[in-house]
Backbone as CSV, one residue per row, in Angstrom:
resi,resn,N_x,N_y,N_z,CA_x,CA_y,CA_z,C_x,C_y,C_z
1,UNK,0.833,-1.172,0.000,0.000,0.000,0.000,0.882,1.240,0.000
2,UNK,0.471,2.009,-0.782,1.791,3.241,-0.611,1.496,4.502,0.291
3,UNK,2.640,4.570,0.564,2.823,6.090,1.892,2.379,7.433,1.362
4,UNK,1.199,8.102,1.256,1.055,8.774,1.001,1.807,10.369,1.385
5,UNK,2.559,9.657,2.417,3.009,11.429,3.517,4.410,11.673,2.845
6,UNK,4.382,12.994,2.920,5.676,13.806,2.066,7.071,12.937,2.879
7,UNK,7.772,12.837,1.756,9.192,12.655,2.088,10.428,14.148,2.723
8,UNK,9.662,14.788,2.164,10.262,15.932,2.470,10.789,16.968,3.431
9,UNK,11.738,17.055,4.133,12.353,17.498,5.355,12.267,18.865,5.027
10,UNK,12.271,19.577,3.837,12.838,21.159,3.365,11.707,21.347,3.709
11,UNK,11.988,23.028,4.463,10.972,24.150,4.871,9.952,24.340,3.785
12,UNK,8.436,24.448,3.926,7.461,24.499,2.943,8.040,25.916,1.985
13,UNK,7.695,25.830,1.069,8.077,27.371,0.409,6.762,28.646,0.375
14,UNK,7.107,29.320,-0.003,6.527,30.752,0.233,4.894,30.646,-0.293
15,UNK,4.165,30.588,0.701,2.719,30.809,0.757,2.426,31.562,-0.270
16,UNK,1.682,30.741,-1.300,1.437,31.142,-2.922,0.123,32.686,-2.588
17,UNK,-0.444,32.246,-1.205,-1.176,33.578,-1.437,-0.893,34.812,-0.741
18,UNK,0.055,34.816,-0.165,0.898,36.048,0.113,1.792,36.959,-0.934
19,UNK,2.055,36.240,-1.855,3.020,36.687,-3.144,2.481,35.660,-4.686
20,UNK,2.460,36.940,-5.141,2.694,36.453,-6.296,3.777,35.945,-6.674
21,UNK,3.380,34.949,-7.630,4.750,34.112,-8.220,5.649,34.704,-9.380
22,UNK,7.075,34.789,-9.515,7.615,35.067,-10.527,8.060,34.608,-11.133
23,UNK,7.414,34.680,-12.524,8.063,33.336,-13.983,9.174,33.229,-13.802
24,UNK,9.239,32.034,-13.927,11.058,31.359,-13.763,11.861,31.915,-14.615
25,UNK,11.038,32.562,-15.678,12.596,33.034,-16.882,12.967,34.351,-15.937
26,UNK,12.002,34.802,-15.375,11.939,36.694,-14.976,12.671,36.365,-13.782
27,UNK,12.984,35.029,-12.937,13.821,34.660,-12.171,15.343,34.539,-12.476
28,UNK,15.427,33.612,-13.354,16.432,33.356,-13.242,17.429,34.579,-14.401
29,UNK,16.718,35.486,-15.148,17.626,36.540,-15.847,17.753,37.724,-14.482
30,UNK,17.038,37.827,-13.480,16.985,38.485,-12.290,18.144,38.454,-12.164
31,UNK,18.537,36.793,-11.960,19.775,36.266,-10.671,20.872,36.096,-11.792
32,UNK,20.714,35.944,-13.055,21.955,35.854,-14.172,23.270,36.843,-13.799
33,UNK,23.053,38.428,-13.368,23.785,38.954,-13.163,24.482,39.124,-11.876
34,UNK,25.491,38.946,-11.354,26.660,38.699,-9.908,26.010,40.008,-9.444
35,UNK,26.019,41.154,-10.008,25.750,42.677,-9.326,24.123,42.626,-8.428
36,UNK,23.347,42.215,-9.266,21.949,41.606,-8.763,21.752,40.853,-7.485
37,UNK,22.674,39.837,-8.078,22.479,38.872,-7.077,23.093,39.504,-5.560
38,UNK,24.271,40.554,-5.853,24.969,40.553,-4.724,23.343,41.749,-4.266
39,UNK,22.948,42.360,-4.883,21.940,43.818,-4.360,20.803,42.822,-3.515
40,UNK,20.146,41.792,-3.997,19.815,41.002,-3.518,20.087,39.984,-1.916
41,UNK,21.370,40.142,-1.892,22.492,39.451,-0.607,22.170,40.639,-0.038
42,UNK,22.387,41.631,0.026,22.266,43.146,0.959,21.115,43.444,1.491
43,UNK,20.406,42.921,0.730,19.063,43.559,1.243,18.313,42.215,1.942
44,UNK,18.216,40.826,1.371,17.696,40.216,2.215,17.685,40.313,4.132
45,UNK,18.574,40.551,4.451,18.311,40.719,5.638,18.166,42.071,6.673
46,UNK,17.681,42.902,5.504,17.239,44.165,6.291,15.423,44.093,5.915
47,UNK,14.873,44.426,6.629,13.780,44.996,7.053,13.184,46.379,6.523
48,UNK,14.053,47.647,6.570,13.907,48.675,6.256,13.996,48.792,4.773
49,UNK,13.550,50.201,4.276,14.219,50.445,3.014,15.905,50.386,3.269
50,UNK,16.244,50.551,2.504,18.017,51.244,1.984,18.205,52.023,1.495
51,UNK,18.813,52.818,1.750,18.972,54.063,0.646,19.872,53.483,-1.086
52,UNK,19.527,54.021,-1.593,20.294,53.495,-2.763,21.849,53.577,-2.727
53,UNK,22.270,54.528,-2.324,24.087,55.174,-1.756,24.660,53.920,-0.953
54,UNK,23.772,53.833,0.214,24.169,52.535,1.247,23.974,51.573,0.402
55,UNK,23.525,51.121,-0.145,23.090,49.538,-1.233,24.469,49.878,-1.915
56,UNK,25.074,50.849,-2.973,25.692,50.975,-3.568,27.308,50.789,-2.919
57,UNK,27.195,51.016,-1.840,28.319,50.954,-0.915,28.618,49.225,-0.434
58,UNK,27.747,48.668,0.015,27.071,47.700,0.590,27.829,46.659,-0.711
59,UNK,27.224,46.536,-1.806,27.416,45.690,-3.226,28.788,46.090,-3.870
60,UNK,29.602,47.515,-3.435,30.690,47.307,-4.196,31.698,46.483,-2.929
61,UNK,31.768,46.980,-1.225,32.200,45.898,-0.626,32.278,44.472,-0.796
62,UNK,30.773,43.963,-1.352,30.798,42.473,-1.521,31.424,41.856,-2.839
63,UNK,31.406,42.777,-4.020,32.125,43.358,-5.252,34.335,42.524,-4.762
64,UNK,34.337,43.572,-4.080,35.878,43.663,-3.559,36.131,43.088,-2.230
65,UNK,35.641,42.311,-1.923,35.281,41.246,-0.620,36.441,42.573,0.147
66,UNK,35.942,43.479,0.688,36.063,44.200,1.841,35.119,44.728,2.828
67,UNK,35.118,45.332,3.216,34.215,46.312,4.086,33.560,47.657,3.473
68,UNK,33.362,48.079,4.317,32.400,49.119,3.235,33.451,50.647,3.612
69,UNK,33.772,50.608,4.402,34.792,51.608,4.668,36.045,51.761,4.178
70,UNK,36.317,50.458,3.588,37.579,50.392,2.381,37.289,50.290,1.046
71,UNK,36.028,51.170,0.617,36.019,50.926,-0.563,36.032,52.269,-0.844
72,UNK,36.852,52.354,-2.091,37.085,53.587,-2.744,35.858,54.064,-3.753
73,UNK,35.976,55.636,-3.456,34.923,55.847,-3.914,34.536,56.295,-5.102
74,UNK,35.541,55.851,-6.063,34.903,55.724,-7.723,34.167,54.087,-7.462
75,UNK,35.183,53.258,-6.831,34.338,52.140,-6.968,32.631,52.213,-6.584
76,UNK,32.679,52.895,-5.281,31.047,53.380,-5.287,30.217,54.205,-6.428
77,UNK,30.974,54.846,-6.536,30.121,55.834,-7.651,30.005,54.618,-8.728
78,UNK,30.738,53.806,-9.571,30.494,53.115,-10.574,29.480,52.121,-10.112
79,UNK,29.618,51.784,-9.251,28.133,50.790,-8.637,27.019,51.195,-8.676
80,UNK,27.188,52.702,-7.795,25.502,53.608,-7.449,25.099,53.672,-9.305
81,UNK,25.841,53.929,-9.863,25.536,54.228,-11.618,24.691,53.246,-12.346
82,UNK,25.742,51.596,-12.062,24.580,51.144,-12.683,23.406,50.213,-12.157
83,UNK,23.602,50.192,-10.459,22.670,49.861,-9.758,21.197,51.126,-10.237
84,UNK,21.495,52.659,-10.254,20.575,52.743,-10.877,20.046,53.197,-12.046
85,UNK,20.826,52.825,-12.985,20.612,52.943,-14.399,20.354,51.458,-14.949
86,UNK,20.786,50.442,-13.909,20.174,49.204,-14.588,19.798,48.274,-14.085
87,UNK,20.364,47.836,-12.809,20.091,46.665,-11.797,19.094,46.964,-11.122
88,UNK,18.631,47.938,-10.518,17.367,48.257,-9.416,16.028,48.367,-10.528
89,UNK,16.206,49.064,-11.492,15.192,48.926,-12.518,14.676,47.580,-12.918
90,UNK,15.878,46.801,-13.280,15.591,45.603,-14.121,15.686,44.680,-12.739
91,UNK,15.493,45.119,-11.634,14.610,44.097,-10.575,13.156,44.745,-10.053
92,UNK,12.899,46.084,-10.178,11.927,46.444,-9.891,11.257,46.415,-11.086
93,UNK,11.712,45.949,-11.984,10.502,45.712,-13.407,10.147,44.067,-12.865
94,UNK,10.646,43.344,-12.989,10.662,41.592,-12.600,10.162,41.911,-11.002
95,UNK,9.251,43.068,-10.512,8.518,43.078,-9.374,9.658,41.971,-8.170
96,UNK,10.904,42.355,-7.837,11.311,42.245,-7.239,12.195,42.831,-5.758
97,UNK,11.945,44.370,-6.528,12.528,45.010,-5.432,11.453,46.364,-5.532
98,UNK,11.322,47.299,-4.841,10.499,48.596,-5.103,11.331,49.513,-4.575
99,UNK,11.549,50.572,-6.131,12.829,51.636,-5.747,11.849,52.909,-5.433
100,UNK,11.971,53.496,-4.190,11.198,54.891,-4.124,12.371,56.052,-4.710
101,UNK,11.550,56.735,-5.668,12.196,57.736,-6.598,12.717,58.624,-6.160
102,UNK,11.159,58.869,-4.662,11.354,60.411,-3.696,12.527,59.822,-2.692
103,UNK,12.222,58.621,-2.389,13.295,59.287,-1.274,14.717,58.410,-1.799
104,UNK,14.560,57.777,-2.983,15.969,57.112,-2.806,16.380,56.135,-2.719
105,UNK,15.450,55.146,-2.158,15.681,53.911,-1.662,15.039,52.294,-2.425
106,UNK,15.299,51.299,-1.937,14.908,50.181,-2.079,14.768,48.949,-1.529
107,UNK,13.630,48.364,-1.780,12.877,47.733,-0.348,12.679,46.234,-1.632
108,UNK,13.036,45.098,-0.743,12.756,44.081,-1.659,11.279,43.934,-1.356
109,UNK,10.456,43.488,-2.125,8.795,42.758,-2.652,8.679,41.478,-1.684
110,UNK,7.905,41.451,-1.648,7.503,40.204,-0.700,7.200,39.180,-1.529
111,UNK,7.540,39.172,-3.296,8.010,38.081,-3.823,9.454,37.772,-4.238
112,UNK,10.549,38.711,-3.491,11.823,38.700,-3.439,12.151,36.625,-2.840
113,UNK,11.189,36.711,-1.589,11.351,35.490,-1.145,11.276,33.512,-1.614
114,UNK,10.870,33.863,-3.079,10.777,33.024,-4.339,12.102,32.920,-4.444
115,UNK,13.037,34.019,-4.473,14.749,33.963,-5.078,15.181,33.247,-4.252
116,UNK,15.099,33.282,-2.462,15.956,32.348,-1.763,16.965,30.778,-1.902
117,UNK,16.179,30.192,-2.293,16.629,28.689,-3.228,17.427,29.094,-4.060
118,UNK,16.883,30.010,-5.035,17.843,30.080,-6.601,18.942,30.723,-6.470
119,UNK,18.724,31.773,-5.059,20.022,32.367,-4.632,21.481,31.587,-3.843
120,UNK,21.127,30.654,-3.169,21.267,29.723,-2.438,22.335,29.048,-3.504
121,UNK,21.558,28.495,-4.529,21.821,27.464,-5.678,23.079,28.584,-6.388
122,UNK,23.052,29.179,-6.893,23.738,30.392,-7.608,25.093,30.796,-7.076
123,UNK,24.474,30.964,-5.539,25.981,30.590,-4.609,27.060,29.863,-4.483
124,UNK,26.316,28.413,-4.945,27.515,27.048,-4.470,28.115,26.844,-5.774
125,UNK,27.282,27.340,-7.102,27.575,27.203,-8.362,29.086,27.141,-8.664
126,UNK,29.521,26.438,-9.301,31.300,26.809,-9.494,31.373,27.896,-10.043
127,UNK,32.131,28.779,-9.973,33.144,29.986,-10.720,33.136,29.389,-12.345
């Protein structure tokens, strides 16, 4: 007679009616880019918005595996540039992050939490 009960030890995933789901292609070209993925690493574990400057600071540290206080600041400026001329856009289009214009900042979507796994996965990926 067969076992009907899940084999499955992994945490249930993200309550389909709290978030909308995001097409796997609009996923995984999200996470295609290292700069993304790292804006993504920064922000998962804040709560608040971010200002875009701090994100930009934040992603060129993880960029130059330093701190954020040793990073020079063309390297910031070239980050803040195309974090927002292209990365914060092309995650807040794929309804993944929400950039406020007025004040600056960016707050991941409460379907950011779909990426966790793929981020996870993306991580261990070889070089």
């Amino acid at each position: 007679m067969p076992d009907n009960t899940s084999c499955s030890t992994a945490a249930p995933g993200p309550d389909p009616t709290d978030i909308e789901s995001i097409a796997a292609d609009t996923a995984l070209e999200a996470l295609s880019n290292e700069r993304r993925r790292c804006v993504l690493r920064c922000l998962l574990p804040v709560d608040n918005p971010m200002a875009l400057a701090d994100l930009a600071d934040e992603v060129a540290a993880l960029e130059n595996d330093t701190g954020t206080t040793d990073v020079s600041k063309a390297d910031a400026k070239d980050v803040y540039v195309s974090l927002y001329h292209a990365d914060v856009p092309k995650l807040a289009a794929a309804d993944i992050v929400e950039y406020d214009q007025v004040q600056n900042t960016v707050t991941l979507t409460r379907n950011a939490a779909e990426l966790r796994p793929l981020l996870d996965v993306a991580d261990d990926w070889p070089p």
